[in-house]
N, C-alpha and C positions, 0 to 999 in steps of 0.2 A: 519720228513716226509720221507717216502721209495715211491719208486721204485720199482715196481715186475712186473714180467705177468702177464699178464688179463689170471683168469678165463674163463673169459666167451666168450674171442675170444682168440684164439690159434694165438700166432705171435706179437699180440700188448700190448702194453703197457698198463696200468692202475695207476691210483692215487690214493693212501690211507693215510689216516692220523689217527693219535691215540694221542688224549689227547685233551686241552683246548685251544682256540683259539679268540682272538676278531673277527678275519677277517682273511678268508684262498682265497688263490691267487690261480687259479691252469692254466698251462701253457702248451704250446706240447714242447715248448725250450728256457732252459734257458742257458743267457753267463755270466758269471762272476759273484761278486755277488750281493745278494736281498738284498737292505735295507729298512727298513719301517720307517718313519719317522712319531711321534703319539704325539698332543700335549693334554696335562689333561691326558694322558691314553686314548684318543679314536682317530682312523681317522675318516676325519669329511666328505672326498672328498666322498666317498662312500654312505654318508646318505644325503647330501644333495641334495633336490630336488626344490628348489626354482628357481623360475623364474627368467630370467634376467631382473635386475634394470634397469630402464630405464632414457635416460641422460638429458631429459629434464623435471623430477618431479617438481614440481610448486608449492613456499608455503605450508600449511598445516601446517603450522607451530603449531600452537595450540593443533590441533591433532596427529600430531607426536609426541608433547611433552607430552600430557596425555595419549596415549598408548605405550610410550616404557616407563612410572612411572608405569603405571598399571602392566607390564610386570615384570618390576621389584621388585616392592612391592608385588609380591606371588602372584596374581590375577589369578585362574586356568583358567580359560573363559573370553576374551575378545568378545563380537559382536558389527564390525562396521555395521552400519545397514545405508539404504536411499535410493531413488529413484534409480532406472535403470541410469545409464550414467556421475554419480557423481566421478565416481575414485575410488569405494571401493578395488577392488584387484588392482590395480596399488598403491594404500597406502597400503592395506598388505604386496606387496610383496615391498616396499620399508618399511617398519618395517623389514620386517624378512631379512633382509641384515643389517639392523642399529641394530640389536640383537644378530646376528648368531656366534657374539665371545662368549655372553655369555649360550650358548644352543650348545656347540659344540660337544655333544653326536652324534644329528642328527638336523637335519631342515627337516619335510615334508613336501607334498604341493600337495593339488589334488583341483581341478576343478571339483565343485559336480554336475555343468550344474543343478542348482536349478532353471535356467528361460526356460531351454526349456521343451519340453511336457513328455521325460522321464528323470527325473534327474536320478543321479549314484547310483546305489547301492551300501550302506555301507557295503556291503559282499565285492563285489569286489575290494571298495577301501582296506578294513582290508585284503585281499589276498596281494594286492601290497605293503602295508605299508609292512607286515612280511617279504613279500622278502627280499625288502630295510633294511631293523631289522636283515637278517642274517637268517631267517627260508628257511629251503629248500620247493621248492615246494609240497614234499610228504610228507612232514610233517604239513603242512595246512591244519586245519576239514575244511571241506563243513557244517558244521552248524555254523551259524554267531557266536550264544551266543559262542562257542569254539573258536572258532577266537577273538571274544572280550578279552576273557580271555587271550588267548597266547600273546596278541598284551598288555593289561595290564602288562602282566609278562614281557614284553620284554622292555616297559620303564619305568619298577619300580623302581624311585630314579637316572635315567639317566636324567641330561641335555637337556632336544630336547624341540623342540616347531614345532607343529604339525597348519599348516596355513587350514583351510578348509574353501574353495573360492568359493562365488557364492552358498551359500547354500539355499537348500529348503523350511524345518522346522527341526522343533527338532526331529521329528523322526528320521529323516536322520541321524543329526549329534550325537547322544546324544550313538548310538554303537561305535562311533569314538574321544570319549574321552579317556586319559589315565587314567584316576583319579585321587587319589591325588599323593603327591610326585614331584618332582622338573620339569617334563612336563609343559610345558603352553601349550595354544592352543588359535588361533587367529581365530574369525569366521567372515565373511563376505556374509549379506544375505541383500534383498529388506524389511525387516520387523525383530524387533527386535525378538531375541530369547527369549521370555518370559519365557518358561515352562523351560531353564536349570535354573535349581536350583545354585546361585551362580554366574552369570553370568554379567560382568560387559558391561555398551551400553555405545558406542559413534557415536552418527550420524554424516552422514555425508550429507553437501547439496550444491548444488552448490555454485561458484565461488562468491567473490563481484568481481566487478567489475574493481579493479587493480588487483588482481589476474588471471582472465579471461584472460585481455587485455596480462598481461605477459604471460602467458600459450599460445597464440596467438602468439605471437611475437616469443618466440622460436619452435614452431611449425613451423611456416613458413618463419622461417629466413629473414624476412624483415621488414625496418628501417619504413614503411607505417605507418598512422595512423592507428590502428583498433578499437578503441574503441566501435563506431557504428557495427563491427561487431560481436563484442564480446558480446553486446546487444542484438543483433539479433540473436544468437545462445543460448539466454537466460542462461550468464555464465556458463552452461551445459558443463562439460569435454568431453564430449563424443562429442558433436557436436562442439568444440576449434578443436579439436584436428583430425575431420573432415575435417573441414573449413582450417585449417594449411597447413593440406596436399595440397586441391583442390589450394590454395595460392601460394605453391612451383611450382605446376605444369599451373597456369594460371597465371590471371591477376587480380588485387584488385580491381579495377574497372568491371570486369565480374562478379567475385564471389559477390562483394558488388550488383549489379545489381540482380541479383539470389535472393540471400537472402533476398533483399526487398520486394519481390512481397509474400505476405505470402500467397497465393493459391498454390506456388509455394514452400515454406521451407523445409518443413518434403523432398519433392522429389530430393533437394540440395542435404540436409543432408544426406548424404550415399557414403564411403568410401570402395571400396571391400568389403568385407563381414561386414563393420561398417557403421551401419544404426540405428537413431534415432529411427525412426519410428518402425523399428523393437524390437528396446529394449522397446519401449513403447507396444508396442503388446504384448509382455512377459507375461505384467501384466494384461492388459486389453482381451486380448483372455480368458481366463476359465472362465471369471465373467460369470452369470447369463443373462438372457436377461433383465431384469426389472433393474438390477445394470446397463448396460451397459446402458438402455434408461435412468435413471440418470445423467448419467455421460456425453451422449451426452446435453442433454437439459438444463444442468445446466452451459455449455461452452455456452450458449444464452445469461446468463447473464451479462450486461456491467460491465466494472469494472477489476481493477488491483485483486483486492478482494470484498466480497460481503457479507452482511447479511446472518446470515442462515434465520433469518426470512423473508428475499426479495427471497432465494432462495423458500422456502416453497412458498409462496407467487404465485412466477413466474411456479411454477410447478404446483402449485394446490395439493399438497399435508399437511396432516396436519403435523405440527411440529414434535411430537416424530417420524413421519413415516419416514420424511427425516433425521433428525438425524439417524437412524441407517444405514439409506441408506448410510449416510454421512461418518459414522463410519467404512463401511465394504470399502470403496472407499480410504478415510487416510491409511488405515492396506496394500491395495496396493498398497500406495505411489500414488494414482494417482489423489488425492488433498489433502489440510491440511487447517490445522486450523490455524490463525494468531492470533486471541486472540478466547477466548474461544465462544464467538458467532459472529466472521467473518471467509470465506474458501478462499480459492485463490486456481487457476493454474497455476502452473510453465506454462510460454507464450508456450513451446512446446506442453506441456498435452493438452493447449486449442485448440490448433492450430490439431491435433490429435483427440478433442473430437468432434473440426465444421468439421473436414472433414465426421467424423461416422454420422453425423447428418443430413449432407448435400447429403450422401448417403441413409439416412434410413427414414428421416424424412420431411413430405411435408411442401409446404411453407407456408399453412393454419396453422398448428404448431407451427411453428416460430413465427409467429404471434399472437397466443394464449399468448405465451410466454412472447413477448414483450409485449401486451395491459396489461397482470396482472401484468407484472414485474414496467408499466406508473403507474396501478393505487395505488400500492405500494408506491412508490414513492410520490404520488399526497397527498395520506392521509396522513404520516408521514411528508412531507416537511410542508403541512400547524399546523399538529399536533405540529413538533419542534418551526417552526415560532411565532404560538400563546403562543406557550409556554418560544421561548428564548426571543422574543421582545414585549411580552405584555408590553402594558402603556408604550413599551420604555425603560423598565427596565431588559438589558439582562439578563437571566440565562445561565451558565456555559455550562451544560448537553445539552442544545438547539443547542448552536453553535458548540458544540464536534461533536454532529452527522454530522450539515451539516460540518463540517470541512474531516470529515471521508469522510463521503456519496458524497459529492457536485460533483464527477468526475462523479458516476455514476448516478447520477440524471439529468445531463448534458445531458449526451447520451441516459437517457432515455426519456427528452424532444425532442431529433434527433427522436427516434424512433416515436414518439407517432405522426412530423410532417410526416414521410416516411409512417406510418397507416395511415394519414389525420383523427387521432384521433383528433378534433380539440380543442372539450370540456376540455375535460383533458389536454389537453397541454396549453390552458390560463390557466387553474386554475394552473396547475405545474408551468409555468412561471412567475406568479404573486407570487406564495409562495416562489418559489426561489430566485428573483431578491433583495426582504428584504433581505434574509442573503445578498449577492451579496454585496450590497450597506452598508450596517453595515460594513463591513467587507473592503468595502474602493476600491474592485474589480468594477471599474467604468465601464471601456471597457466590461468586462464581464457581467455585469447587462445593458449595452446599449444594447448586442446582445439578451437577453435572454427580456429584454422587445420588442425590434425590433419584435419577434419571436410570442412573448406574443401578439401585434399585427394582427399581420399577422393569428395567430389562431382564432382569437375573428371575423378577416372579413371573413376569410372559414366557420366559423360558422355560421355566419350572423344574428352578435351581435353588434350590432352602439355602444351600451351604453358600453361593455366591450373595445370595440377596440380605443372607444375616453380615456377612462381610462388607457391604456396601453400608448398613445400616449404622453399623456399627463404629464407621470411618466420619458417614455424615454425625452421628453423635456428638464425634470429635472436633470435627469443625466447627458445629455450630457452639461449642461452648465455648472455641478459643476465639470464635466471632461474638460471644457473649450473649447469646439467643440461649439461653438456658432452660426459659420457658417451655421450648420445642424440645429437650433432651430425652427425660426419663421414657418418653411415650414410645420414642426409639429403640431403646433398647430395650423397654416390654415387650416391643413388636417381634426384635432379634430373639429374645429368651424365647418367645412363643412356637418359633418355626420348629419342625424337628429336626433334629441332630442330634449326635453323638453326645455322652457325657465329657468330651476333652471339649467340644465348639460350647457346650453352656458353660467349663469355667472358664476356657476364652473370652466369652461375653460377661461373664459376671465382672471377673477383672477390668476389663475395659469400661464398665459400668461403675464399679469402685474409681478406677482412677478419673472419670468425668465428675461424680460426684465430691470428691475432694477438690478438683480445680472449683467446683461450685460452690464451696465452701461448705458442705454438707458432709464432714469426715466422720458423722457416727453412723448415717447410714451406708458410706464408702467399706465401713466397716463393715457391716453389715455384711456387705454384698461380697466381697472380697473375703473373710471369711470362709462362709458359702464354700466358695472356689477351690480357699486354702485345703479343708474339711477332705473336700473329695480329689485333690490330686496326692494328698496325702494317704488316703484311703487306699489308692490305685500304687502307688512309691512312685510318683510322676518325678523325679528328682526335677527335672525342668520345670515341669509346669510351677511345684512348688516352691522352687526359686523364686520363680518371677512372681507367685502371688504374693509372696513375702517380703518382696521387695515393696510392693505399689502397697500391702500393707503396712508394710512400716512408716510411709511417707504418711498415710490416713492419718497411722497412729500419731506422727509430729505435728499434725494437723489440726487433730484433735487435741494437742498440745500437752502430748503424753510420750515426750520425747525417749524417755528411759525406756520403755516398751518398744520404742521404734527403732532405738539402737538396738536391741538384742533380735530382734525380726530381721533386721537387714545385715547384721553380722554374720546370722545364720545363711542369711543368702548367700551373703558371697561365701562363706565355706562351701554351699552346694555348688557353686560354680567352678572355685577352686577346683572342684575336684570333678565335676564334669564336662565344662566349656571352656572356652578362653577367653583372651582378653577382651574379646568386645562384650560381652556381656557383661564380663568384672565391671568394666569401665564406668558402665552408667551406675551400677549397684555403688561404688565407691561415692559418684557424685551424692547420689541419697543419703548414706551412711555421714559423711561432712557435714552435709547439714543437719544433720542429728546430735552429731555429735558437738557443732558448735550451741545450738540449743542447751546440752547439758555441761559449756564450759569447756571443754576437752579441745582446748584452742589446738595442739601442736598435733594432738589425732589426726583432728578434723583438715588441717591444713597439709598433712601428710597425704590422706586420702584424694585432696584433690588432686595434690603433685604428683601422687601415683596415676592418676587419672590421665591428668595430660600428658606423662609419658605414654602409656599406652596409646593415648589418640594418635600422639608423633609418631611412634613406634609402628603405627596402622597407617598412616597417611591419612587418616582420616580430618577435615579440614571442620567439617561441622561439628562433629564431638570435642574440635581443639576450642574453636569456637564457642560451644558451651560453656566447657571446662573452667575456662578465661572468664566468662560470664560470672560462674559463681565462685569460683576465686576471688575476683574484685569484689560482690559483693561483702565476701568475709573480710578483705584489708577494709574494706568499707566500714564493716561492723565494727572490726578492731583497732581504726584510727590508723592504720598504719599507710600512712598517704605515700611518700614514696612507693609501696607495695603497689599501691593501688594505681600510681602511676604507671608503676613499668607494667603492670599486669593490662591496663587499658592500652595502651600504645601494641604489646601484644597482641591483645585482642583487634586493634585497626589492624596489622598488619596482617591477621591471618582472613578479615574480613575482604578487605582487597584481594587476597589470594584467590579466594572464592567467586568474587565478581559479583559480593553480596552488601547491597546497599541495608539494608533493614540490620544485619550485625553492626553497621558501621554506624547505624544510629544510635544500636542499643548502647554505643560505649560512649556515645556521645553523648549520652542521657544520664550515664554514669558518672560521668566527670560534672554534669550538670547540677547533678545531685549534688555531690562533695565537689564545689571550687575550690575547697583550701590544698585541692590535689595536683593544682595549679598544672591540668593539661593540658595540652592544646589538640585539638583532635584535628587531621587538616582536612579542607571541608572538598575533597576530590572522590565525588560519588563513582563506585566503580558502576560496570556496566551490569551489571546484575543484582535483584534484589536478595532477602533473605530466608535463612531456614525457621521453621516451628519448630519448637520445642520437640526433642526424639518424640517417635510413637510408641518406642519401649516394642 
């Protein structure tokens, strides 16, 4: 390096240099001397452009492990792709710091601003990359394709990893590759980069929920519980890491207060220039208008997630129309799919999409919405019903739906009472309260028959609303609320109807009050019923009150009387119904008859029983049957019986996919261990049935 006069000013100095260099320093004074200190053969202080790491990164564990293998394993193109407010460049630029010993050519890093309305031109970035590379200013073309090239040339076979954060599409990024040769390059965009050829994806999506909670906790350095608000900011980084700050600078008790009111979140949520709401706009501003009334009106729908066919449904559109609606809405991250025919919104998106709604869209709307999203609901809860619990005998696929569906068919019973849709909300509450009760959800089948009530008298329907009453009756004594019973079915007696609906209800009134242990006034009432379906030659009706009489009368532990009542039943059934009716009348009759001793009757009768159930396919009345079988090997010591008959019983409980039979045998063996069973303890997917309803 020399020293001469300037040319081109008379008096000053100037600096020239002649030959090859990595990196030329140039100075107005130097003292003593330069030493350049270069490790590989490159300085790295000069090319590196990476953001500062930041001290409270959070997990990601999984992800940082499979993008610094990718990195390493030759992978030219990395894109972390996901929602607005997930942490993508805060995980790049914490990669490109766990990598940059091995890229110590250079490390770039540019911010392509791909969410705001002009992202960056890839001219401009490839001018600053070459600076950074060592290219002088007047040696940079003004035509991109030139630049690409020079910027190619310039990390041919160098070490670097080139970070491009926040990107738009592949247009963008795809002049701002090196190509091949030992470059990586790390992309970070709201949508995967499909069109690079080569291109390895790893999403990213918000937080679980210890994760969140930690990211919370060192955010705002306090020993607090947060979990609820780590909840409430729907594990979202962007809105932790909000809330963090608002925490450091208030109180947990204020900021918690805030966040609850959700009319009020999204306008929480915003930190100096860092706003939820805003990164949500990103994506939701350029949409179309007909995408955007989408996207409002489908946040109508109740639900953690939802059917796309209840969405179609609630919108009134046909299926392929909303799948693509659906389609172009996921590619903006601004819903997804959970399995291939259910969507959700991340609770912000939704929160985001009622407020555009509640802006744009009147309240006759909303309600459109809701009534199609009720009758949706209405047809399919009776459609699974008839289909999981015909004859009693559940199928699988019946109860998966309402196990999925049951949250939002809940809420859309709320809605259908807030329309004073009254029609549809008994028939929805009477379809749903069956699963309800199969399922063992007692308290919740009292509210939802209560409810079922209450629509049938808005409607001003005597005969549906004594039939709701009459069903909560039921429940609430097998949930042991007895207290609440009798005022029920005074209420039922009271409505008017026909002389056949009051000894319907009497009966049902009789058979509640024996489960109560009240079998003289069961009598009583039952009776009643007996009385006047005899009056009329109901041959039915007086079957069946003589049945649930004769049980009173064992009740009342006047067994001899109970046997000749339910002998007489099943003669009248004999001779006008079939085996499903026998069936249950035999179980009654068994146990009467072992009451009075008549062991090889009574053990007759159930074994006729359980043929019939086999004979039907019927899996819950086998299920019963087995029940009180065992308990008579029970009664009568006879433990092997009682074994094979419980191992039965597991075996038709599994069949069912009913956990609650699988206990009752396990309870049974509990009782008597000298029955030396072993129940094995493989809970099926489904819980259990109630005792018949008769």
């Amino acid at each position: 390096m020399s020293v001469e006069p300037g040319a081109e000013e008379p008096g000053r100095l100037a600096n020239s240099f002649v030959g090859t260099a990595d990196v030329v320093f140039q100075a107005r004074d130097i003292y003593g001397d330069v030493h350049i200190h270069a490790m590989d053969g490159y300085v790295r202080a000069s090319r590196s452009q990476l953001r500062s790491d930041i001290p409270d990164f959070t997990d990601r564990t999984r992800e940082v492990a499979e993008l610094t293998a990718l990195l390493d394993n030759g992978s030219n193109v990395v894109c972390v792709w996901g929602t607005g407010g997930t942490g993508k460049s805060t995980l790049a630029v914490r990669i490109g710091h766990l990598v940059r010993e091995r890229f110590p050519y250079a490390q770039l890093y540019v911010d392509l601003r791909g969410a705001d309305a002009h992202p960056v031109d890839p001219a401009a970035v490839l001018g600053r990359f070459l600076l950074v590379l060592g290219v002088s200013a007047r040696d940079i073309p003004s035509d991109l394709g030139a630049r690409e090239d020079l910027y190619r040339a310039a990390l041919w076979d160098k070490p670097a990893l080139v970070v491009l954060d926040n990107a738009h599409s592949e247009r963008q990024v795809r002049p701002l590759l090196p190509g091949t040769g030992t470059a990586r390059v790390l992309v970070t965009s709201r949508q995967p980069m499909q069109g690079l050829a080569g291109t390895e994806f790893v999403e990213l999506k918000e937080f679980d929920p210890a994760s969140a909670t930690e990211l919370l906790r060192r955010t705002s350095r306090t020993a607090d519980a947060l979990d609820d608000l780590a909840g409430l900011c729907g594990h979202l980084p962007l809105a932790l890491r909000i809330v963090g700050v608002k925490l450091r600078l208030g109180s947990t008790t204020a900021v918690r207060r805030d966040l609850a009111d959700a009319s009020r979140r999204l306008a929480v949520l915003r930190a100096g220039d860092l706003s939820v709401r805003a990164s949500i706009a990103v994506s939701h501003g350029p949409l179309p208008e007909p995408l955007k009334r989408c996207f409002r009106l489908l946040s109508l729908i109740p639900g953690a997630d939802f059917a796309e066919d209840a969405a179609a449904a609630a919108l009134g559109m046909a299926g392929p129309e909303l799948t693509e609606a659906v389609r172009e809405l996921a590619e903006q991250q601004l819903l997804e799919w959970t399995t291939p025919d259910r969507l959700r919104f991340h609770d912000l998106l939704r929160l985001y999409a009622r407020e555009e709604a509640e802006r744009s869209e009147p309240p006759e709307v909303w309600d459109e919405v809701a009534l199609r999203h009720v009758e949706w609901c209405r047809a399919r809860a009776q459609e699974h019903r008839d289909n999981a619990l015909n004859e009693e005998c559940p199928t699988a696929a019946g109860l998966r739906w309402f196990d999925v569906e049951s949250a939002n068919v809940l809420e859309a019973l709320e809605s259908a009472f807030r329309l004073q849709a009254w029609t549809p909300a008994f028939r929805l509450a009477m379809a749903v309260q069956d699963f309800l009760r199969y399922r063992g959800l007692l308290r919740e089948a009292a509210h939802v028959l209560g409810r079922a009530a209450d629509a049938a008298r808005g409607a001003g329907e005597p005969d549906d609303e004594r039939f709701a009453l009459v069903y909560l009756g039921m429940v609430l004594v097998e949930d042991g609320r007895t207290a609440e019973t009798p005022a029920l079915y005074e209420r039922a007696l009271a409505l008017p109807g026909s002389d056949v609906e009051r000894c319907w209800t009497l009966t049902h009134y009789g058979i509640a009050l024996t489960r109560m242990g009240h079998p003289d006034e069961a009598i009583t009432r039952i009776s009643e019923a007996l009385a006047a379906t005899t009056s009329r030659a109901d041959g039915t009706g007086e079957a069946w009150a003589s049945t649930h009489l004769g049980n009173a009368y064992r009740a009342a532990g006047r067994p001899t009387e109970a046997v000749a009542l339910l002998q007489g039943a099943l003669d009248h059934d004999r001779a006008d119904h079939g085996d499903r009716e026998i069936g249950w009348i035999l179980v009654y009759l068994a146990d009467a008859l072992a009451d009075v001793e008549r062991w090889a009757e009574a053990e007759a009768a159930l074994r006729r029983s359980l043929e019939l159930g086999r004979t039907l396919g019927d899996l819950n009345r086998q299920a019963w049957v087995l029940h009180h079988l065992g308990e008579f090997h029970a009664r009568r010591r006879h433990w092997p019986e009682l074994a094979d008959t419980t191992r039965q019983l597991e075996t038709v409980a599994k069949a069912m996919h009913n956990e609650r039979w699988l206990a009752i045998a396990a309870e049974l063996v509990a009782r008597h261990p000298i029955a030396s069973i072993t129940i094995t303890n493989q809970p099926p997917d489904e819980p259990p049935p109630r005792e018949p309803d008769d």
